[in-house]
VMD Tcl script that builds the backbone (N, CA, C; Angstrom):
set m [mol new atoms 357]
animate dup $m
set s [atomselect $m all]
$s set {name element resname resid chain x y z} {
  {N N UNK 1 A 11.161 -19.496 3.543}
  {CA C UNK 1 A 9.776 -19.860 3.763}
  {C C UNK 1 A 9.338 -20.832 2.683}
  {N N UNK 2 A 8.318 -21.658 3.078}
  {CA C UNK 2 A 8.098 -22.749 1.932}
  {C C UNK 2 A 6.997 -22.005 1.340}
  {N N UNK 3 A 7.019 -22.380 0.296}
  {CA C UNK 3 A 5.724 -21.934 -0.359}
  {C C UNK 3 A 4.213 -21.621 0.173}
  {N N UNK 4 A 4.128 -23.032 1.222}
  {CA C UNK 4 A 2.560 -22.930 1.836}
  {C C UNK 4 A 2.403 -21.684 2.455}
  {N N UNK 5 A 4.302 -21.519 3.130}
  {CA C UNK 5 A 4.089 -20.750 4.168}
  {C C UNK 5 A 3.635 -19.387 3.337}
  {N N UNK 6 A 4.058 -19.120 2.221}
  {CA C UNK 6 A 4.502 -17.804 1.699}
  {C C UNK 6 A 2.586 -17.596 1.329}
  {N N UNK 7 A 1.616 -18.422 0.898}
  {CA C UNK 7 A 0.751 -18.092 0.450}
  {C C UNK 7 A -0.197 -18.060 1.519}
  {N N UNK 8 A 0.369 -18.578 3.139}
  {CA C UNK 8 A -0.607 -18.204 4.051}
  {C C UNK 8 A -0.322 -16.614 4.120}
  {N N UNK 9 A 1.032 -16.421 4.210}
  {CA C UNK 9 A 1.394 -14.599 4.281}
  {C C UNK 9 A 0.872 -13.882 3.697}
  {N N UNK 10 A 0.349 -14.100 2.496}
  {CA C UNK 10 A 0.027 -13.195 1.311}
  {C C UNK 10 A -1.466 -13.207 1.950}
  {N N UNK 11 A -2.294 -14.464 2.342}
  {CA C UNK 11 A -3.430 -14.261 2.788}
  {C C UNK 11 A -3.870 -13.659 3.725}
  {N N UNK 12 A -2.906 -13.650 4.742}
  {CA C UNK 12 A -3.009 -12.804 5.801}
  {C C UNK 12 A -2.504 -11.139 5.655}
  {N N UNK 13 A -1.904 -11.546 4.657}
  {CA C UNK 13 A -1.971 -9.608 4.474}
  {C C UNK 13 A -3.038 -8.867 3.685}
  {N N UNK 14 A -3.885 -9.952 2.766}
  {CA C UNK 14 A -4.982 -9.377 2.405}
  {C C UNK 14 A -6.034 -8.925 3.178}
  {N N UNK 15 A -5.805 -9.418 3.941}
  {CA C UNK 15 A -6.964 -9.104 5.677}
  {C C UNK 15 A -7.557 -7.731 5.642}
  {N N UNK 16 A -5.931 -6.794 4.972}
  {CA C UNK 16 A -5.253 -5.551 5.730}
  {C C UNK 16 A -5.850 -4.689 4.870}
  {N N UNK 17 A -6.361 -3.390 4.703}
  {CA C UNK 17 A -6.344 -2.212 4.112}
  {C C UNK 17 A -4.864 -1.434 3.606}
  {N N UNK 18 A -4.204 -1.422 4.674}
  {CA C UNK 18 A -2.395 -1.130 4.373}
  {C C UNK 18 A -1.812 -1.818 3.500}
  {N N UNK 19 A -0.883 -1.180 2.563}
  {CA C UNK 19 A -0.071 -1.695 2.090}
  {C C UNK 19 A 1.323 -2.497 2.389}
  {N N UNK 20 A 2.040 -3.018 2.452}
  {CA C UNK 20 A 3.050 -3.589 2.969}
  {C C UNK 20 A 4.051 -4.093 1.906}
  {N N UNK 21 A 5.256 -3.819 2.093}
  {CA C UNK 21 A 6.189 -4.050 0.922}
  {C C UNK 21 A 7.264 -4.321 1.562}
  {N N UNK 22 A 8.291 -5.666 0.912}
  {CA C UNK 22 A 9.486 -6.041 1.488}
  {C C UNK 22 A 10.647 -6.082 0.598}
  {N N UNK 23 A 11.347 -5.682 1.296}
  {CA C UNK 23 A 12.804 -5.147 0.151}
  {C C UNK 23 A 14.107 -6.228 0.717}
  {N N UNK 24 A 14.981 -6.784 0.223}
  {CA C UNK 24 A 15.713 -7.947 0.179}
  {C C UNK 24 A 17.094 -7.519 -0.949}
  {N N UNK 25 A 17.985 -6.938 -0.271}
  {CA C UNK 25 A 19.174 -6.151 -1.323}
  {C C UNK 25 A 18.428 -5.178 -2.247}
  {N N UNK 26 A 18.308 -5.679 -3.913}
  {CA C UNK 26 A 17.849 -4.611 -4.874}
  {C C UNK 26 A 16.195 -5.625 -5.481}
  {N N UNK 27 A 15.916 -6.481 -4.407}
  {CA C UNK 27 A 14.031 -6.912 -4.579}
  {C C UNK 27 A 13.651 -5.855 -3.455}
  {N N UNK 28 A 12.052 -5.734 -4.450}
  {CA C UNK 28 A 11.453 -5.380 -3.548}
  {C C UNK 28 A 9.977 -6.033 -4.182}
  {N N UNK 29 A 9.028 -6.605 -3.082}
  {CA C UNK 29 A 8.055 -7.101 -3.253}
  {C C UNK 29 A 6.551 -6.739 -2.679}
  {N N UNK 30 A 5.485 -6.413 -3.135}
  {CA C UNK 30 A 4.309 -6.055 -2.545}
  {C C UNK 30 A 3.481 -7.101 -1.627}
  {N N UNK 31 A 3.588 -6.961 -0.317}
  {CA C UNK 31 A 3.325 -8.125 0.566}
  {C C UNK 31 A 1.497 -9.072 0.148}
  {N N UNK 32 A 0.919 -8.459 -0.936}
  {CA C UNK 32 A -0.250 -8.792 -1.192}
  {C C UNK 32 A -0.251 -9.381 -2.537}
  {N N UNK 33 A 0.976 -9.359 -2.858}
  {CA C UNK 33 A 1.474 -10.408 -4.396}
  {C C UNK 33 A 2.069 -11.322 -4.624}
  {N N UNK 34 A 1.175 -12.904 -4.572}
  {CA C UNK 34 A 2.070 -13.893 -4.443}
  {C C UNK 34 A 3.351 -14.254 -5.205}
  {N N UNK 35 A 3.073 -13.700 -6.547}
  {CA C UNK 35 A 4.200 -14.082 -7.136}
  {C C UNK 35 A 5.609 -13.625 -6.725}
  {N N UNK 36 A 5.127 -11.643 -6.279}
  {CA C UNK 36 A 6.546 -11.265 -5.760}
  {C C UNK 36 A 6.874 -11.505 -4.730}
  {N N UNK 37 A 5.784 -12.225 -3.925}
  {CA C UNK 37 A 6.194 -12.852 -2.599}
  {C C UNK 37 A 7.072 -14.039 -2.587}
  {N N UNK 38 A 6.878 -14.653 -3.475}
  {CA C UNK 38 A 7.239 -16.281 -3.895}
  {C C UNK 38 A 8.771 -15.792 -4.068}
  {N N UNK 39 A 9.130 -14.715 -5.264}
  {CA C UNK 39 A 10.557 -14.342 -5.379}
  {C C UNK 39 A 11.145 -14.080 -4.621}
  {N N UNK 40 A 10.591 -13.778 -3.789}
  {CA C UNK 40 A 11.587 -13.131 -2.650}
  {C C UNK 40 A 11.195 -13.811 -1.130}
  {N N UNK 41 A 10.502 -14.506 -0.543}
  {CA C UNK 41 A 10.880 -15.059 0.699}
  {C C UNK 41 A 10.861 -16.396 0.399}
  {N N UNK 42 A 11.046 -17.099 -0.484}
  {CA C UNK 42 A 11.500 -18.248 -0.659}
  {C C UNK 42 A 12.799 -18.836 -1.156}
  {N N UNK 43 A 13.294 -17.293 -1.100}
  {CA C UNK 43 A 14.716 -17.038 -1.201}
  {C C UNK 43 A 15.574 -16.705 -0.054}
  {N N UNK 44 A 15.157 -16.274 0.956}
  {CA C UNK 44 A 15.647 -15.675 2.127}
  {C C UNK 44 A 15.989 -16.753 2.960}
  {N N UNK 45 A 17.183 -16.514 3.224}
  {CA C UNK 45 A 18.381 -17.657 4.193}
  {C C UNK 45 A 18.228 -17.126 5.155}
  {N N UNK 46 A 18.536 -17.964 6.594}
  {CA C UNK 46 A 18.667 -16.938 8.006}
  {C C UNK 46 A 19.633 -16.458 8.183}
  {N N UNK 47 A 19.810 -15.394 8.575}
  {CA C UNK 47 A 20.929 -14.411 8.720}
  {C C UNK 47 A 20.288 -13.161 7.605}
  {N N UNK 48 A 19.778 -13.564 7.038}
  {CA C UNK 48 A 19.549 -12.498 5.331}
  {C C UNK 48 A 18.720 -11.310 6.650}
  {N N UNK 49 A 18.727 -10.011 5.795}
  {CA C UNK 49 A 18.120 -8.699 6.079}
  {C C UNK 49 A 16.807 -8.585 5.326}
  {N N UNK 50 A 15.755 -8.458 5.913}
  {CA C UNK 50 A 14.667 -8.396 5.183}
  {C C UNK 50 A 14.096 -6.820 5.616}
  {N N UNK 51 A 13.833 -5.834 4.974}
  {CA C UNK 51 A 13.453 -4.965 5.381}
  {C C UNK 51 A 12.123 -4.598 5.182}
  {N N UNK 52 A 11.058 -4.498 5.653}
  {CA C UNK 52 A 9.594 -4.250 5.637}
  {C C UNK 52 A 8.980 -2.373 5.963}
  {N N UNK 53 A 8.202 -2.261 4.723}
  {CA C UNK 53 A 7.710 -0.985 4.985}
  {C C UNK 53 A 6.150 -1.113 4.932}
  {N N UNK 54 A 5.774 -0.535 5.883}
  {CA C UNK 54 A 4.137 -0.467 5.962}
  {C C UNK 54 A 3.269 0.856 6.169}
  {N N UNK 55 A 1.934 0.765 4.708}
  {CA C UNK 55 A 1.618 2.515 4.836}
  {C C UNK 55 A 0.363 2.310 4.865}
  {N N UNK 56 A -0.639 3.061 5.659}
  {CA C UNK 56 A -1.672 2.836 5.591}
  {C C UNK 56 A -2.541 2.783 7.215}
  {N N UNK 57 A -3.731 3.093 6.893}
  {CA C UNK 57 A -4.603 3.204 8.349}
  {C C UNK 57 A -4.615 2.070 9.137}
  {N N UNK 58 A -4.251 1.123 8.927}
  {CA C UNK 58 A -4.289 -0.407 9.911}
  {C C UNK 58 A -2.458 -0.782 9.685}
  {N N UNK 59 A -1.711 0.178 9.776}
  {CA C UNK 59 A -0.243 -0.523 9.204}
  {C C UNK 59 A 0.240 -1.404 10.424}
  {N N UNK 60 A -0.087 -0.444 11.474}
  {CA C UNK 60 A 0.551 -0.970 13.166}
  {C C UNK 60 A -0.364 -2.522 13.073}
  {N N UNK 61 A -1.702 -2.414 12.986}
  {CA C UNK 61 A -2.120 -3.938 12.900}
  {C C UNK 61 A -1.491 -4.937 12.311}
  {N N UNK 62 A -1.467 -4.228 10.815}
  {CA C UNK 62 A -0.807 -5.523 9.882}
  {C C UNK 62 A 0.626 -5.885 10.219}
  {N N UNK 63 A 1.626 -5.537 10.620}
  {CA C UNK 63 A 2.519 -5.316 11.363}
  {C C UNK 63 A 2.835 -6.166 12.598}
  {N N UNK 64 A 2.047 -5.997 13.293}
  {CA C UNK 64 A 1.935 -6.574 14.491}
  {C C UNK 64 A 1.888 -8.105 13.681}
  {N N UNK 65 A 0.460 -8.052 13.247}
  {CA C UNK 65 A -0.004 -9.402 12.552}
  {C C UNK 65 A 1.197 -10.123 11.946}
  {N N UNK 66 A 1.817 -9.601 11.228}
  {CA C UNK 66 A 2.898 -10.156 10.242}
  {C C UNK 66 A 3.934 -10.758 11.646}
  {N N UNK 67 A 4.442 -9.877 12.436}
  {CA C UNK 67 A 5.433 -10.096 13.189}
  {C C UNK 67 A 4.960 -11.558 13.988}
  {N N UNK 68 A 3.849 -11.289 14.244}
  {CA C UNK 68 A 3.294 -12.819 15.155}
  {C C UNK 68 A 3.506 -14.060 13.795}
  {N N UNK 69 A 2.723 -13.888 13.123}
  {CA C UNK 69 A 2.681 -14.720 12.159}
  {C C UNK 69 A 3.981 -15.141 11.930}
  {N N UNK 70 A 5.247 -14.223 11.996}
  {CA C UNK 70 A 6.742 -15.003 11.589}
  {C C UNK 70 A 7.387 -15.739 12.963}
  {N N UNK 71 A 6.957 -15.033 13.867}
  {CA C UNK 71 A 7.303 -15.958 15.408}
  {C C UNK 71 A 6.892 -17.109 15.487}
  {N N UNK 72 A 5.384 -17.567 14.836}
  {CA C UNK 72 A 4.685 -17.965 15.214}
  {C C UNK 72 A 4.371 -19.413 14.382}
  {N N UNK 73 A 5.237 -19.109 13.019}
  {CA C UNK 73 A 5.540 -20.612 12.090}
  {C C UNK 73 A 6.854 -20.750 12.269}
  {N N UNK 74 A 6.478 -21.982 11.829}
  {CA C UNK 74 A 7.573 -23.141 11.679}
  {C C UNK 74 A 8.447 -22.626 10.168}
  {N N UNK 75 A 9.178 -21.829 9.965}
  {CA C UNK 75 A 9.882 -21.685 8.945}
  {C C UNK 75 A 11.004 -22.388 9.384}
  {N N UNK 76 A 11.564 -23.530 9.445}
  {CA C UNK 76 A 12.415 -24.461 9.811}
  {C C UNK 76 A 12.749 -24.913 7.858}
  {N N UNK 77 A 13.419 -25.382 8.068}
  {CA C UNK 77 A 14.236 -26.394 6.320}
  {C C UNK 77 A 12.548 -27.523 6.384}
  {N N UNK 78 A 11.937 -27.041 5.530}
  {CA C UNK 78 A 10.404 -27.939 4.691}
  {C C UNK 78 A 11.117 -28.349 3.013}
  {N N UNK 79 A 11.028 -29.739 3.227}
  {CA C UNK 79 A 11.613 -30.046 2.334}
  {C C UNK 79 A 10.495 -29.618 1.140}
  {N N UNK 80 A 10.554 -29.463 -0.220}
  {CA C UNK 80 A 9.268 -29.181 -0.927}
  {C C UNK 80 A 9.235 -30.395 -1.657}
  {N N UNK 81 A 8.257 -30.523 -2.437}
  {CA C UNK 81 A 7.508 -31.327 -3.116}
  {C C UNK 81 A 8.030 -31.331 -4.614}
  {N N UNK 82 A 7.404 -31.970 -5.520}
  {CA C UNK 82 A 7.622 -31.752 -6.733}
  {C C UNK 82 A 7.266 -30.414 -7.543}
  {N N UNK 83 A 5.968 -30.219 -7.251}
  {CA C UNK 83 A 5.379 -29.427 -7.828}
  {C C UNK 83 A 5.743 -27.902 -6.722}
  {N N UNK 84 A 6.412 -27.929 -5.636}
  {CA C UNK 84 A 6.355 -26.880 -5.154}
  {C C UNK 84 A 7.849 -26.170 -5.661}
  {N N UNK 85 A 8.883 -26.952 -5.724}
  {CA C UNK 85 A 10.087 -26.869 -6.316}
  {C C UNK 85 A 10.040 -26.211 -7.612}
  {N N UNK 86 A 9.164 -27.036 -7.965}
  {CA C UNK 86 A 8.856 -26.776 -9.800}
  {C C UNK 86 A 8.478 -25.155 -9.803}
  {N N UNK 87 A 7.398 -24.959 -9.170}
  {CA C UNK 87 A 6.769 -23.658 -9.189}
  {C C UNK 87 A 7.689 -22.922 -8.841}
  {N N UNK 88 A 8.499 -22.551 -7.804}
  {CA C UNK 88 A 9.610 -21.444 -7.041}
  {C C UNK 88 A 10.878 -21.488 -8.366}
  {N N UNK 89 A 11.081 -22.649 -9.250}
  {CA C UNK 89 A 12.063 -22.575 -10.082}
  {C C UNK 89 A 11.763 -21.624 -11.402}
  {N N UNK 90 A 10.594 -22.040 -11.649}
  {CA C UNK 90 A 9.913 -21.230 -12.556}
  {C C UNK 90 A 8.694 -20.267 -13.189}
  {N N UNK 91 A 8.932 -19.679 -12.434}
  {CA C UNK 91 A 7.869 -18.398 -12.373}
  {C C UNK 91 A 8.554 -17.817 -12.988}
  {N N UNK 92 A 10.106 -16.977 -12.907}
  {CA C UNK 92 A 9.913 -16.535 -13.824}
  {C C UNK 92 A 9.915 -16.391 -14.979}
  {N N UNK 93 A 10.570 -17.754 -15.324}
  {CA C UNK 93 A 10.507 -18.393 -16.577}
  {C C UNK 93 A 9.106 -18.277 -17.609}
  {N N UNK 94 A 7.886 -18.640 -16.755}
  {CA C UNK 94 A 6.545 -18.811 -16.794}
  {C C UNK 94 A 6.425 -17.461 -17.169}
  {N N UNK 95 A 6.617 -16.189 -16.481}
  {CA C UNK 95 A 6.163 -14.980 -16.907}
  {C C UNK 95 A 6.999 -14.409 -18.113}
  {N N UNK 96 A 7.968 -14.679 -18.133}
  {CA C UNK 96 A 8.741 -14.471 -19.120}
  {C C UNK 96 A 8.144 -14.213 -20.704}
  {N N UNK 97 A 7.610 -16.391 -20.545}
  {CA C UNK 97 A 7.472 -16.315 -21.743}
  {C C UNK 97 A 5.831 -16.484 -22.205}
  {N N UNK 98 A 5.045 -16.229 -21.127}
  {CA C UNK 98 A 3.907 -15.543 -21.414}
  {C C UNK 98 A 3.459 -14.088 -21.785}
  {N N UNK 99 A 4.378 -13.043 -21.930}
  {CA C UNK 99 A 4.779 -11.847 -22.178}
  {C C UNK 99 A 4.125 -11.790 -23.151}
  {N N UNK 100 A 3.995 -12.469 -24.062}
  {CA C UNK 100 A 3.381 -12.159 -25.696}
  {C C UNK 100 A 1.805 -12.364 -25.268}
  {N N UNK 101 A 1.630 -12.809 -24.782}
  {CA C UNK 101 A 0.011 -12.935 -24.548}
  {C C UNK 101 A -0.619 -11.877 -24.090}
  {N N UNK 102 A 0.000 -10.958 -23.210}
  {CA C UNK 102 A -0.684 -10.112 -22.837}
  {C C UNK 102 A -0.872 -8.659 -23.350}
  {N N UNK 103 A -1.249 -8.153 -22.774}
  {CA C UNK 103 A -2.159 -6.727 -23.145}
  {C C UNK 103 A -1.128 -5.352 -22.877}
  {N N UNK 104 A -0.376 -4.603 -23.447}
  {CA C UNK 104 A 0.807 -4.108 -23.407}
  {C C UNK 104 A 0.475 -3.179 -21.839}
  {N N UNK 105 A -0.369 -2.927 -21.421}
  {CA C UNK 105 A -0.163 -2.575 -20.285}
  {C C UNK 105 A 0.393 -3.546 -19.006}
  {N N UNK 106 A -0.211 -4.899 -19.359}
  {CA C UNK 106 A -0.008 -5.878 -18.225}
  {C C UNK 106 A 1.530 -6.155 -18.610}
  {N N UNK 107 A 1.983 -6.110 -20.395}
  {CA C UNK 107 A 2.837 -6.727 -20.269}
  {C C UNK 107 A 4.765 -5.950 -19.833}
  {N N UNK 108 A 3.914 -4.482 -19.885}
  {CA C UNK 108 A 4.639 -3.381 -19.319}
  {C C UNK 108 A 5.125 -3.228 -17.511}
  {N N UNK 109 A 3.882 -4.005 -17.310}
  {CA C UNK 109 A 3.879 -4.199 -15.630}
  {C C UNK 109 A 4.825 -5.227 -15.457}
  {N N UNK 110 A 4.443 -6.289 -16.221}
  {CA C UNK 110 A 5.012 -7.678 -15.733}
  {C C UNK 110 A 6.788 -7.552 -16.166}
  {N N UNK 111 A 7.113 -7.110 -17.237}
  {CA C UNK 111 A 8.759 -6.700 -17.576}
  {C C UNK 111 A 9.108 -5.970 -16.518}
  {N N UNK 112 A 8.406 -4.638 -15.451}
  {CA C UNK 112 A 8.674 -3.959 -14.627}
  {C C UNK 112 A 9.096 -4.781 -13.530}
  {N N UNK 113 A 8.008 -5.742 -13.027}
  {CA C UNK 113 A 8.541 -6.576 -12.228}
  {C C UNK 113 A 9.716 -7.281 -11.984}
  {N N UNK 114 A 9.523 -8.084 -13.632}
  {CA C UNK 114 A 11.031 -9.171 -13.911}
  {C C UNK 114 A 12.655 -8.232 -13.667}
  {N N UNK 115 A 11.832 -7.047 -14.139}
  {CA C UNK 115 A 13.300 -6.476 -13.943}
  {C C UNK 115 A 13.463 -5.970 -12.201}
  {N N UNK 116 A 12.885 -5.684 -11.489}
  {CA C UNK 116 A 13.112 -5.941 -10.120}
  {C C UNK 116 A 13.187 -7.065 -9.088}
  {N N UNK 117 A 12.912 -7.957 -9.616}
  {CA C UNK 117 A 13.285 -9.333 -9.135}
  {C C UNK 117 A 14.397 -10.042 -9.910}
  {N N UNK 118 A 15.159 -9.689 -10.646}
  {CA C UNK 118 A 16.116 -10.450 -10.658}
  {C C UNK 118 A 17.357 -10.137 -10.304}
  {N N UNK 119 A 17.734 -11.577 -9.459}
  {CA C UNK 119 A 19.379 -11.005 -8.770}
  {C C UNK 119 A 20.519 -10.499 -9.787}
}
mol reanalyze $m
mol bondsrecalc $m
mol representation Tube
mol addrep $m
């Protein structure tokens, strides 16, 4: 997915009350977080296994929603841009080494992450 695509997804799952989470080998990503969205379906080749779990009082909606929404774009080869390349290369670089800046709870979260997103 190209980036645009990945941040219309994330928008459209904010819609939702449900949670939604996608797992990709040993990622797993919260469908309402661009960044872990960015790691992980802008990584996904066709043929790849994407597995989706959804919890919550509107899950069958969001669900549905999501499923149209992937029928329903053009995830075809989008060549990216400068700045879109740039961004998917380094995020986590970016979070990495912003680590010192933050507030040991955020920066407890954000190491939690890095360490589940990386292959």
């Amino acid at each position: 997915m190209s980036v645009h695509k990945v941040v219309e997804f994330v928008h459209l799952n904010e819609q939702y009350d449900s949670d939604l989470f996608f797992e990709k080998k040993e990622k797993m990503a919260n469908g309402k977080s661009i960044l872990g969205m960015m790691s992980l379906l802008t990584t996904v080749r066709v043929g790849e296994i994407v597995n989706v779990k959804a919890k919550g009082d509107d899950a069958d909606q969001l669900v549905n929603a999501i499923v149209t929404f992937v029928e329903q774009a053009d995830l075809g080869e989008e060549l990216l841009d400068y700045y879109e390349e740039e961004g998917v290369e380094t995020v986590e670089k970016a979070m990495t080494s912003s680590l010192t800046c933050w507030s040991p709870d955020v920066r407890n979260l954000a190491k939690s992450y890095l360490k589940t997103t990386r292959h």
